[in-house]
C-alpha positions as CSV (number, residue, x, y, z in Angstrom):
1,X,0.0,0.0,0.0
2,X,1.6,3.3,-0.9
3,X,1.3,6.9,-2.5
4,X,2.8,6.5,-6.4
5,X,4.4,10.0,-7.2
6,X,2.6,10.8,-10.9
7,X,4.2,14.2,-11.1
8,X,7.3,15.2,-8.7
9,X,7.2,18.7,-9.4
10,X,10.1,21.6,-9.4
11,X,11.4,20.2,-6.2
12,X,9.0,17.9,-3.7
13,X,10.9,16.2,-1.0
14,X,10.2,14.4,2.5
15,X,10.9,16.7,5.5
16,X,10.5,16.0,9.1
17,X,11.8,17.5,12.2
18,X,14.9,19.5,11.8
19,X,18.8,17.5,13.2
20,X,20.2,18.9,16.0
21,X,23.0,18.6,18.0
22,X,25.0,17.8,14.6
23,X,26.9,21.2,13.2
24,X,29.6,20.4,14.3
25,X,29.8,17.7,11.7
26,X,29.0,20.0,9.5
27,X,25.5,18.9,9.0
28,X,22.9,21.3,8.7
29,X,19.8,21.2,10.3
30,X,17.6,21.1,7.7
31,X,13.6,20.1,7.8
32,X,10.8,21.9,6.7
33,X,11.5,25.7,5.4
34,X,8.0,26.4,6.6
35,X,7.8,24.9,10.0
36,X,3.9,26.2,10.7
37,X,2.8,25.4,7.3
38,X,3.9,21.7,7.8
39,X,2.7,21.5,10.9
40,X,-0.9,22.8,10.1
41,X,-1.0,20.0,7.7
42,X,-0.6,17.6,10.3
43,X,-2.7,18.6,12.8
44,X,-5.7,18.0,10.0
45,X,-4.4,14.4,9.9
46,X,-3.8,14.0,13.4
47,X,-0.3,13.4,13.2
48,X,2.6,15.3,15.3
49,X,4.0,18.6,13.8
50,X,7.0,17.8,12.7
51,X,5.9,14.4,11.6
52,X,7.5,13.5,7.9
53,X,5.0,14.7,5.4
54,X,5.7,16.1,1.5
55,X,7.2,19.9,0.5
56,X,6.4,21.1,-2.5
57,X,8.4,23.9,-4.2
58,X,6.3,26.0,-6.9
59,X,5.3,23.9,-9.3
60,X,3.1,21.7,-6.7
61,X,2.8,17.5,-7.3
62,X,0.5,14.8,-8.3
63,X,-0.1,12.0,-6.0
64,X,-2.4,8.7,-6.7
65,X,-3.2,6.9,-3.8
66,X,-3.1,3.1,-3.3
67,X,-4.7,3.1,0.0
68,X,-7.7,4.9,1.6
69,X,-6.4,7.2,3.8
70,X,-7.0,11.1,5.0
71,X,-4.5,13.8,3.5
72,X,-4.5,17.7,3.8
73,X,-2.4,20.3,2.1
74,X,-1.1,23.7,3.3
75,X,1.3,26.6,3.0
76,X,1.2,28.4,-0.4
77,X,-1.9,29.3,-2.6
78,X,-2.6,27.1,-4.7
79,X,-5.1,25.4,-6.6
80,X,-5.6,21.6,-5.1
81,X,-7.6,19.0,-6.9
82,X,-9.4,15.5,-6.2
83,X,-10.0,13.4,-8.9
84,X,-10.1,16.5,-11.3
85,X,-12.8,18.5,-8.8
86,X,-11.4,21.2,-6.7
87,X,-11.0,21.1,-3.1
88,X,-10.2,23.3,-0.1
89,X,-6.5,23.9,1.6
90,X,-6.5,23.6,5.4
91,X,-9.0,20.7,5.4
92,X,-9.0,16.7,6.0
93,X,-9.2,15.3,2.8
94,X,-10.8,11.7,2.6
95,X,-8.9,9.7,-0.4
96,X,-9.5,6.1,-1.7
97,X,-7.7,3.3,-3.4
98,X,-6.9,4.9,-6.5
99,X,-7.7,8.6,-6.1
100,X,-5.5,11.0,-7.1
101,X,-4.3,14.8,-5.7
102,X,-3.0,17.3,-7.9
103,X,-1.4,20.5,-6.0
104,X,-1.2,23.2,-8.7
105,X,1.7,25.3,-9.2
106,X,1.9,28.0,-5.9
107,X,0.1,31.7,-7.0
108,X,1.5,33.2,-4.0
109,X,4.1,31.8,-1.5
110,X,6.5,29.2,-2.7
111,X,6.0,25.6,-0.7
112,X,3.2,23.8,0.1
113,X,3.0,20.6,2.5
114,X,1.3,17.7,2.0
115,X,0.3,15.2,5.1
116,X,-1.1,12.0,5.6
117,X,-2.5,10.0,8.5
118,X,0.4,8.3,10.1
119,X,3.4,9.8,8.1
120,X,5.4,8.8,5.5
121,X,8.2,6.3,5.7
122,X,11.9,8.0,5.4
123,X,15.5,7.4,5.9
124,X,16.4,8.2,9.3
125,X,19.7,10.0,9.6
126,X,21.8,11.2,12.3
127,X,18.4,11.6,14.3
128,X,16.0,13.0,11.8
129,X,13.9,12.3,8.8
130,X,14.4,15.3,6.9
131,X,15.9,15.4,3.1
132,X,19.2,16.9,3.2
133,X,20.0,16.8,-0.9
134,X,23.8,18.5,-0.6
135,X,24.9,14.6,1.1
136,X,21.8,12.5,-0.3
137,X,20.6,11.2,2.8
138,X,17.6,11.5,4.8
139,X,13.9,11.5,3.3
140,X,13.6,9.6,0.0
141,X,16.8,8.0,-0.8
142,X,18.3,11.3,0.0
143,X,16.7,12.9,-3.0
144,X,13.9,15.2,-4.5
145,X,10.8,12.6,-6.0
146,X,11.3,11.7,-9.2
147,X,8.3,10.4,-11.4
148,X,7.0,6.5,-10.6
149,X,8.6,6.8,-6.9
150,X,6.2,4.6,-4.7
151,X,5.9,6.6,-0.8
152,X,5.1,4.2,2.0
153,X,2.7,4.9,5.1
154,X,4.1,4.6,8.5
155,X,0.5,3.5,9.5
156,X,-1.7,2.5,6.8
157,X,-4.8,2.2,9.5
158,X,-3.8,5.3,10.8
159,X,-7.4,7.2,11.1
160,X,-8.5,11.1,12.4
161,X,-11.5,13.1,12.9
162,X,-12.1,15.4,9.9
163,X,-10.3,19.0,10.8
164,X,-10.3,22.4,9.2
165,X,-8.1,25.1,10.1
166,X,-9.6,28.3,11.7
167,X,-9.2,31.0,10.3
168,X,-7.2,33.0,12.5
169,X,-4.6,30.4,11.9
170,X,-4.1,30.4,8.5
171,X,-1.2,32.0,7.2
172,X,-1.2,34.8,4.7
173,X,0.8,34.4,1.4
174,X,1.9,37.8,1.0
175,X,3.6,39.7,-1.8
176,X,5.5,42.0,0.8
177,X,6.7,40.8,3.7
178,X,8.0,42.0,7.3
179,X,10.5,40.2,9.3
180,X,11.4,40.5,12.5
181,X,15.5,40.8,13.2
182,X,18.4,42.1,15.4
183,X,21.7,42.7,15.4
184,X,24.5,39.9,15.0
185,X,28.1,39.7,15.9
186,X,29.2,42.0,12.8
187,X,26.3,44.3,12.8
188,X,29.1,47.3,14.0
189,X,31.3,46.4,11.0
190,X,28.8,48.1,8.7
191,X,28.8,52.2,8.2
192,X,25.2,52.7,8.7
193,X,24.0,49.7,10.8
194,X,20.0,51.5,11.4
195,X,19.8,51.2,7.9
196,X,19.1,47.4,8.1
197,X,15.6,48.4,9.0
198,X,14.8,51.4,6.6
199,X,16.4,49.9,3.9
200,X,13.8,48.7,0.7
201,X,14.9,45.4,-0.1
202,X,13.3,42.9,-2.7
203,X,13.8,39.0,-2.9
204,X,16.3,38.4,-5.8
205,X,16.5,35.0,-8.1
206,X,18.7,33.2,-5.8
207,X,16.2,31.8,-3.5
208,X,16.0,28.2,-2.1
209,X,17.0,26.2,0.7
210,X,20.4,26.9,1.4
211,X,19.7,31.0,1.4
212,X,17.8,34.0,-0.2
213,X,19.5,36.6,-1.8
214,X,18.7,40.6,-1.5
215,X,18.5,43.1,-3.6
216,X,17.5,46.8,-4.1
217,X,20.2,48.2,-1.7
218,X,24.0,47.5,-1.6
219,X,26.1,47.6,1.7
220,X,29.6,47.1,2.9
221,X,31.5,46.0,5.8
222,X,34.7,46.7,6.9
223,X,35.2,43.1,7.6
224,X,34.6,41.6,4.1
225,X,37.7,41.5,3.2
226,X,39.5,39.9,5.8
227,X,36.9,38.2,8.2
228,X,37.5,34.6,8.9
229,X,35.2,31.6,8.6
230,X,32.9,31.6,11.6
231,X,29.4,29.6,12.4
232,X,26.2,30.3,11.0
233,X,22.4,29.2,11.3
234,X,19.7,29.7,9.8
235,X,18.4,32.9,9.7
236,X,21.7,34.9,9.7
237,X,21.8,37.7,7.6
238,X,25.5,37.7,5.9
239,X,26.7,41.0,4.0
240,X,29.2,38.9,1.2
241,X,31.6,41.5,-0.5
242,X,29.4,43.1,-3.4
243,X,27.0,44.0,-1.0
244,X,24.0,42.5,-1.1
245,X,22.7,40.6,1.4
246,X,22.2,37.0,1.8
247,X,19.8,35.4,4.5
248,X,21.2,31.4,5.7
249,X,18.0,29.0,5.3
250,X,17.5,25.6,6.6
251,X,19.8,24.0,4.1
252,X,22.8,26.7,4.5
253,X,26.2,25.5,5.4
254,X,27.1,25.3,9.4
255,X,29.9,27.9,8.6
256,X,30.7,31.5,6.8
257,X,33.2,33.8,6.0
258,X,31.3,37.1,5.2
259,X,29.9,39.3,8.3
260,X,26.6,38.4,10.2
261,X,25.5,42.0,9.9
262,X,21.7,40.7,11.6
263,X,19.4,37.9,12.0
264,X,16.1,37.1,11.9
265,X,14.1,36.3,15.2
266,X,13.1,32.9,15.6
267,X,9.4,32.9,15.4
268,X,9.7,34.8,12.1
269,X,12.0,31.6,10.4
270,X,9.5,29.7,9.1
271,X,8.4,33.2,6.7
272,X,11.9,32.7,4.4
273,X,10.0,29.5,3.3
274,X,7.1,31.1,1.3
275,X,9.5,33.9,0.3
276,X,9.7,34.4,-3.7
277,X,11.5,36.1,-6.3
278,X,10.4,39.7,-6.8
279,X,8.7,39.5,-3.3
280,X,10.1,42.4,-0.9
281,X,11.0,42.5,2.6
282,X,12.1,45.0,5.2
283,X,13.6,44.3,9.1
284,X,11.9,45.4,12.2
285,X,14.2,45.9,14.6
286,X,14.0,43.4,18.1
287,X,16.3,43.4,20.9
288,X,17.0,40.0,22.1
289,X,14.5,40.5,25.3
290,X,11.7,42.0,23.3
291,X,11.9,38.9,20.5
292,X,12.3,36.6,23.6
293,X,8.9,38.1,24.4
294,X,7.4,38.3,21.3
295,X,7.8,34.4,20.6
296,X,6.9,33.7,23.8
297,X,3.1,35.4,23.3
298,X,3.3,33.8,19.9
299,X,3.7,30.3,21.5
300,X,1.1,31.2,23.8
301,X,-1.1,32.3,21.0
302,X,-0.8,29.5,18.5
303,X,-0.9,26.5,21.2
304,X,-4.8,26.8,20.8
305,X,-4.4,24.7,17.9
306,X,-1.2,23.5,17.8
307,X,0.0,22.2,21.4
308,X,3.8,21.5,20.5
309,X,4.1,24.6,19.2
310,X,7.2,25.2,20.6
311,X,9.0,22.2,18.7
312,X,8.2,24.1,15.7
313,X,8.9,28.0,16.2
């Protein structure tokens, strides 16, 4: 009984919960670039949040089924189908024995998660599930789907009440985006640091897993030329020497040698996975207490629906 990948898609892959405990191996921690998204897909199929479950990357998927099971899809917007007849994001999705899902290409956002009851079967590596594609391991044979890939159920029986998101929770795809960051251990090196958060930056064509370039604005640090490779997460906002800068997502190298000029606030992570080419983007400035604050009442707010919520923002 399995899922039989009819279209892969741009990029789909099998994410789970992110590694950790493992950069100093120089593995990354990789897992979902949109934490929330993933996780409001499975809380419709009553599965954990960071259980493994599908990421699509523009261009969506099409799944047939070979086992009756419940599936729901979240994250970007995007056109979903059943059988060829439209149906909703954020809901339980009841699918038979030969049924098939088509997720359209994203309108707005960039990823969009696909769960089913019980999980997915992946390769378990160094304590996580998660695709890592730079050293093939992890997820699907260490790779995006490919077309005729068979996916396995965890827990074929695996059943759940029918769910749909509230509205309250569902996140907005946006075409301009506002991030919350601070300042990082080169933020001095840079001749106008306030200008981090007045600046009017757009998302350039390098955007994917391992980081999202910047443009619209050029910078410089007095560190560029001579600053040593030093560790970096995702999230770090890097000034490289021709002065645009480069934001460190989940799939970005454990270390740098360009100057961590700021970096995004944790509960505002999971946004770098919807954000697309041509989008823009501007800082607000936290200090570390206020966005220890600010995640703490988002935590508070968001464990209505989702209880772990902390293992995911």
């Amino acid at each position: 009984m399995s899922i039989v990948v009819e279209k892969a898609g741009l990029q789909t892959t099998i994410q789970s919960q992110p590694r950790v405990g493992t950069r100093h191996l120089g593995v990354p921690a990789s897992g979902p670039a949109d934490a929330l998204s993933m996780a409001l897909a499975n809380r419709l199929v009553g599965n954990g949040p960071l259980t493994p479950a599908l990421e699509t990357t523009l261009t969506g998927a099409t799944l047939r089924f070979e086992v009756a099971t419940n599936v729901a899809v979240t994250g970007a917007v995007a056109k979903c189908m059943l059988n060829g007849k439209p149906v909703p994001l954020h809901k339980t999705l009841a699918v038979g024995v030969g049924d098939v899902v088509v997720v359209g290409a994203a309108e707005s956002g960039v990823r969009n998660y696909i769960a089913v009851a019980g999980g997915l079967v992946a390769d378990d590596v160094l304590g996580s599930r998660s695709t890592y594609m730079s050293a093939k391991f992890g997820g699907y044979k260490g790779r995006a789907l490919s077309e005729g890939d068979e996916l396995t159920l965890t827990d074929p029986a695996a059943s759940s009440p029918p769910l749909e998101t509230p509205q309250e929770y569902r996140l907005p795809m946006l075409e301009a985006w506002s991030v919350r960051a601070g300042w990082s251990s080169e933020t001095q090196s840079l001749a106008n640091p306030q200008r981090l958060f007045t600046a009017k930056l757009r998302v350039g064509s390098r955007c994917d897993r391992m980081g999202i370039k910047l443009e619209g604005e050029s910078f410089s640090s007095t560190e560029s030329a001579q600053m040593p490779s030093v560790p970096v997460f995702p999230g770090i906002i890097q000034c490289p020497q021709d002065g645009s800068l480069m934001i460190m997502s989940v799939d970005a190298g454990t270390t740098g040698g360009y100057p961590r000029v700021a970096k995004i606030a944790r509960m505002d992570l999971h946004v770098l996975g919807q954000l697309r080419p041509g989008n823009s983007i501007r800082f607000i400035e936290r200090t570390n207490a206020d966005a220890a604050r600010e995640l703490r009442e988002k935590h508070a707010y968001w464990k209505h629906w989702i209880a772990d919520i902390a293992d995911v923002i």
